[in-house]
N, C-alpha and C positions, 0 to 999 in steps of 0.2 A: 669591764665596767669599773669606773674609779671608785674609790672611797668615798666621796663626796654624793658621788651618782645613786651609790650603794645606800647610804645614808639616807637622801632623800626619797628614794623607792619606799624604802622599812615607814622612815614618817608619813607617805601618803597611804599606806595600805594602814598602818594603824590609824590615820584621819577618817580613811571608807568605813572600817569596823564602829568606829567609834560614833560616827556620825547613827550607821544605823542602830547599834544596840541602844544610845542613848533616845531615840525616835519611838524606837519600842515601849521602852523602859519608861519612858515619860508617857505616853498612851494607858500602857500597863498601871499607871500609878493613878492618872489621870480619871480615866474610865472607872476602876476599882475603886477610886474615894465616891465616884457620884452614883458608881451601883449599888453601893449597902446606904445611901439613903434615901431613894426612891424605889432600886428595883428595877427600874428600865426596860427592857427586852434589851435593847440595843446597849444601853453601855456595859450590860452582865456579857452580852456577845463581846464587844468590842475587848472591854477587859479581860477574858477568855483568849481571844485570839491573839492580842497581843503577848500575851504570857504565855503562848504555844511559839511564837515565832521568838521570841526572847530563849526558850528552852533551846527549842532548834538552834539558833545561833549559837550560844551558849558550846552546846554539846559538839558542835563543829571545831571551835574557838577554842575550847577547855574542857576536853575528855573525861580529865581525872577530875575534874572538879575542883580544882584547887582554889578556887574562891568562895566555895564553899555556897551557891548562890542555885543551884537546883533542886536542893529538899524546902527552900522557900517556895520556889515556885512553882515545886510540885503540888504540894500541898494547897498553895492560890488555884490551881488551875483544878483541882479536886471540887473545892468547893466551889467555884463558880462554874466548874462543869455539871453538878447536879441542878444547881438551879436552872442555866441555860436550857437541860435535858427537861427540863418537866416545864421551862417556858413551852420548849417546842413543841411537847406531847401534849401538852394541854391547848395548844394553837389549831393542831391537826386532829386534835377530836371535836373542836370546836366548827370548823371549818364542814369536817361530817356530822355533825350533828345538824349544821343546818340543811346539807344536801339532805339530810334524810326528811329533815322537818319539809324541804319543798317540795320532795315525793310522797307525802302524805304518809311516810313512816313512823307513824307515832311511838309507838313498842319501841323502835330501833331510837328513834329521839329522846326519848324519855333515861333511856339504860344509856347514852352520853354522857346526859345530862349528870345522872350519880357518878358516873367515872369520871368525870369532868371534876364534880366536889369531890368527891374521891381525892383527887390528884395537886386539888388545890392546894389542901389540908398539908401534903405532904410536902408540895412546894413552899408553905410558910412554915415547915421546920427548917429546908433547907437553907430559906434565906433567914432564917434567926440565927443559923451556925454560920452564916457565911457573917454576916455581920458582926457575930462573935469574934470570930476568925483572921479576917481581912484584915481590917487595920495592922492589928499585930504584927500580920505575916509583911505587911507593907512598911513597917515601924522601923525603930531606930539600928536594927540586926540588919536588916535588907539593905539599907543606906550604907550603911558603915563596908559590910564587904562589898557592896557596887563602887563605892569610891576604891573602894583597895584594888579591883580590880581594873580599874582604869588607872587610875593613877600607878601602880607598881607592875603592873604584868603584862597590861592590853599590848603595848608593843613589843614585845615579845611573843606573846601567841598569836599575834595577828602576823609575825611575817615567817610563822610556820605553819599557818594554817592552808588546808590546800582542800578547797571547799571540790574543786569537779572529783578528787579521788575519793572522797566522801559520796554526791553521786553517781559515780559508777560501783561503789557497793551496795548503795541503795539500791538499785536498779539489778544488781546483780541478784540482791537479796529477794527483789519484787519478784522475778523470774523464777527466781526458786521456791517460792513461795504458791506461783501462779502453779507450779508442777506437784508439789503436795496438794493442792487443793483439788487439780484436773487426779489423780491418781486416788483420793479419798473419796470421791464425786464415784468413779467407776469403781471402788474397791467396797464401799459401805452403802449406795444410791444417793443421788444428787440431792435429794428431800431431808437426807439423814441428819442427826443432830452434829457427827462429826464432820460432814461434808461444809454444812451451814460455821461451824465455827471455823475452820480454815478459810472458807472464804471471808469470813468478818477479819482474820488475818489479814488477808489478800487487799480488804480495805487500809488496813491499817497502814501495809505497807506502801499502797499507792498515797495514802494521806502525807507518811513520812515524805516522800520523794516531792511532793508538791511546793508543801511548806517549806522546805529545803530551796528548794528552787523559788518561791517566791521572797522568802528573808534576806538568801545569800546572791540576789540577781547578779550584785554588779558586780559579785567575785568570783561569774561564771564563765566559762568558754562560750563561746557562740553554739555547739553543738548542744547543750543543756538548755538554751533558749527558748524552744519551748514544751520544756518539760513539763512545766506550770499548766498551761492549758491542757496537755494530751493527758497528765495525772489526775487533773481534777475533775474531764469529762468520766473517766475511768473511776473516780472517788463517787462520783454525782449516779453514777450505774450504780455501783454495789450499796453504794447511800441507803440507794432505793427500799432495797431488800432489807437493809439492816435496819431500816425503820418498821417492817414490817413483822420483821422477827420480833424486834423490840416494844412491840405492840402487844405483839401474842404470848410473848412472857413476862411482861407486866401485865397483863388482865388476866392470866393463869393463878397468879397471886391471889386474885382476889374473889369474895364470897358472895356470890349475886343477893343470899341470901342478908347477908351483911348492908348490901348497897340499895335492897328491898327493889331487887331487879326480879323480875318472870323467867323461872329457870329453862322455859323453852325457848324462850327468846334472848335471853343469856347463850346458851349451845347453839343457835342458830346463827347467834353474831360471831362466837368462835370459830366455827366452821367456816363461816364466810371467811374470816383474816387471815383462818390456815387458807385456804381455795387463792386466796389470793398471795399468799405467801409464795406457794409452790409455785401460781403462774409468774410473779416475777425472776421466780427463780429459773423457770425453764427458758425465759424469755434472754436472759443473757448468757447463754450457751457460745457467744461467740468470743470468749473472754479464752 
């Protein structure tokens, strides 16, 4: 390959990087100024996700961090991950609280109802700190090293970057992971609280390999092609669970007596979320 040929290879791959991290980065900024003044569902999501696929890149792109641009968007994705999480938890108790209201469950509708305000309360501290927060993290610090790293380094670490060997240690990771999990499952029982947190790993890592695959597509081999779908049917399984666990220890928190819930029907709705905890847990056995 000539020097010329050479040359023009390095500029097109820093034009791919550059096209998507700014695509992100502009979403990310985008979505975060219209979520701290309304609140949205959706552009608290959106803003989230793009500032998870910016991470991803990012961590691909610039390991060491030398631009210094990850504890910004650590930090963004913290705070718009709490609100995001009590959007969703407060959607999904809402959602049964009406199933319960159309089976005539009154008791079970009403103790919703208070974890519902419950959870509201704490959703409007989190979007008072994100609001705090946001702009900041969005402000003249985050600008400043995003142009630095476009303009003095992108082509450089864009034509050492090698997204499939990235991956294949993901995946390498995922399997190892998938192996403590199956070994903690038979060593402790599958119900157990260490079994349960290894597999919330096992999420974790199927999340990683996804976003990877969906951020870095077009810097991927064809056999990575569709990792995107088979990780995130695999994300959308353990989802399941993880929302259920996350259910039944955020309502452990809390004082029925406090929420002026009926402590028989407080214990009666725990048991249920445990019962159903465990069955989604036996249910994906083929993992």
């Amino acid at each position: 390959m000539t020097t010329i040929q050479t040359t023009g290879l390095a500029k097109s791959k820093t034009t791919q990087w550059q096209t998507v991290l700014e695509e992100h980065y502009n979403k990310f900024l985008s979505y975060g100024q219209k979520a701290v003044k309304d609140f949205d569902d959706e552009d608290v999501h959106q803003a989230r996700v793009n500032c998870r696929k910016l991470m991803t890149l990012l961590r691909i792109l610039d390991a060491s961090d030398q631009a210094g641009l990850i504890p910004l968007l650590k930090k963004s994705q913290k705070a718009l991950g709490k609100v995001r999480d009590a959007d969703v938890m407060i959607d999904a108790f809402k959602e049964r609280k009406e199933d319960a209201k159309a089976d005539d469950h009154k008791d079970e509708a009403d103790l919703l109802k208070a974890v519902i305000k419950a959870h509201k309360q704490e959703r409007k501290e989190y979007r008072t700190k994100l609001a705090k927060k946001l702009p900041k993290l969005q402000g003249k610090i985050l600008k400043k090293k995003w142009k630095t790293l476009i303009e003095d380094h992108l082509e450089t670490l864009a034509a050492q970057a090698d997204v499939n060997r990235i991956m294949r240690e993901l995946e390498i990771a995922y399997e190892q992971q998938k192996r403590t999990y199956r070994q903690t499952a038979k060593t402790e029982g599958i119900d157990s609280v260490e079994a349960l947190h290894e597999l919330h790993q096992l999420r974790i890592a199927a999340k990683e390999i996804r976003y990877t695959a969906s951020a870095a597509e077009f810097a991927l081999s064809s056999k990575f092609r569709d990792s995107e779908e088979v990780y995130k049917k695999i994300q959308t399984q353990l989802g399941h669970i993880n929302d259920k666990r996350v259910w039944v220890e955020t309502l452990e928190d809390f004082n029925p007596k406090k929420l002026k819930v009926d402590e028989d029907t407080w214990n009666t709705f725990m048991k249920q979320l445990q019962q159903e905890l465990n069955e989604a847990i036996h249910e994906q056995q083929a993992l």
